[in-house]
N, C-alpha and C positions, 0 to 999 in steps of 0.2 A: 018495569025494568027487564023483563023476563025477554024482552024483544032486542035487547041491546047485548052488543059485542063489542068490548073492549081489544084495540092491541095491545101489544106487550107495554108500551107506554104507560095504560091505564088499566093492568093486571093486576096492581100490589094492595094488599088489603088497606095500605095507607089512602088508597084513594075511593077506597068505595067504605071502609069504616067509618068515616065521619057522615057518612048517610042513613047510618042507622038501618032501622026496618024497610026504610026506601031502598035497598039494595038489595033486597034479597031477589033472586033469579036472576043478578045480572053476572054475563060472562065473560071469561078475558083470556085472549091467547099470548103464549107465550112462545118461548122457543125451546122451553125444556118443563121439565115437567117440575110441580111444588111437591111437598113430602119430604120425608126424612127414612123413606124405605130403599136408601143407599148403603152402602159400607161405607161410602166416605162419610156421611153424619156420623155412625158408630166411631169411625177414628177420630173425626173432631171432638165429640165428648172425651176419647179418650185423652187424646193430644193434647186437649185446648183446655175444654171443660173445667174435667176431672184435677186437673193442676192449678186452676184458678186464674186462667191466662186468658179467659175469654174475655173480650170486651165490649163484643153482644151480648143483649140478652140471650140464653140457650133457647127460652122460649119461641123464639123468631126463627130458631132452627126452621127448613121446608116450606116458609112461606117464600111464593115469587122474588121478590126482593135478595133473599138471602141464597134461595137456590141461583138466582142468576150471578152471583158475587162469587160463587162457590163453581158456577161453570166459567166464568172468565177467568179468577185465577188458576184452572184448570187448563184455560186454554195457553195463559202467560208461560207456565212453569212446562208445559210439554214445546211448547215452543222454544223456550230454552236450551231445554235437553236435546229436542231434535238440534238445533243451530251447534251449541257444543259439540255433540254427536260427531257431527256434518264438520266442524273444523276441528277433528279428532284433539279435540283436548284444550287447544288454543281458544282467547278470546276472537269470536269475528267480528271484523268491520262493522258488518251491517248482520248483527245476531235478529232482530227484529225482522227483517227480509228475509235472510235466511233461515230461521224458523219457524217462522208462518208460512212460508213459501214453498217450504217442505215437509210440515205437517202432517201428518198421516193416523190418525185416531182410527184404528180399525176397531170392531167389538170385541177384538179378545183386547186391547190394548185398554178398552174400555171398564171392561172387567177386571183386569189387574189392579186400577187404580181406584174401584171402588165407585165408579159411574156408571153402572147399569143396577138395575133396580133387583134389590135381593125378594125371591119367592117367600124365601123364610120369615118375614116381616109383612103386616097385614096393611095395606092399602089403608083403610078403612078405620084401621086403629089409628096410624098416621095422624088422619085427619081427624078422629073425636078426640086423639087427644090433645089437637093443636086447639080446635075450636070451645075444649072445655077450659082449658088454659085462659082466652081469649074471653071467654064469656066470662069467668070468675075475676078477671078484670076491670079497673072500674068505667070504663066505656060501657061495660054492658053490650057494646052495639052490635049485628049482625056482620056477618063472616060473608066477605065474599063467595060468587060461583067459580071462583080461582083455583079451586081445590078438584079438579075433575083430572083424571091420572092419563097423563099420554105423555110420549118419551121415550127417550131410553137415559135420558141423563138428569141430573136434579138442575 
């Protein structure tokens, strides 16, 4: 498997866990990076977690699947605000149009909202502690090559 490249379709540990040991080396691209070395993770536990309101599991935090749910409602809710924005206060028409349409995610915008990766948080820990997590579960099975860090957003 070490030869194969998944797209983002076939990136989420759901689809290479049930292979067990036959998956190890294989890799998958994504459009945003897996981990939980966001700020936005930290406010989800806080927010969500911490209050007992989750209804993921937390352990799923940073894996593809969950970071990609976590950049679309990112994209929905900034889309909004821009469109609001944009028809100063009022509902518009067409908010969908015009908030994707005028969209503007710059890095500091990025950074406010807790979508760019904190230095303060170790990559590395991330990932052993998702995959220790993962292992002490009763699959047992091997952890995707999903876990490899490139990004700027979960």
């Amino acid at each position: 498997m070490d030869h194969f490249i998944g797209n983002w379709w076939s990136s989420s540990d759901a689809d290479v866990v049930p292979a067990g040991d036959g998956a190890k080396g294989y890799k998958g691209a994504t459009f945003h990076a897996p981990g939980t070395n966001f700020k936005v993770h930290a406010d989800i536990v806080k927010h969500v977690y911490d209050k007992g309101k989750g209804a993921g599991k937390k352990e799923e935090m940073g894996s593809p699947l969950y970071n990609r749910g976590v950049v679309n409602a990112m994209f929905s809710a900034e889309a909004i605000r821009t469109a609001m924005k944009g028809a100063k206060g009022r509902c518009p028409r067409r908010a969908d149009a015009l908030g994707f349409e005028n969209l503007n995610l710059t890095e500091k915008r990025l950074e406010e909202i807790g979508m760019k990766a904190s230095p303060t948080r170790s990559r590395s820990r991330a990932r052993t502690t998702r995959a220790a997590a993962r292992s002490s579960s009763s699959s047992g099975t091997a952890r995707s090559g999903t876990s490899s860090r490139t990004g700027s957003s979960p």
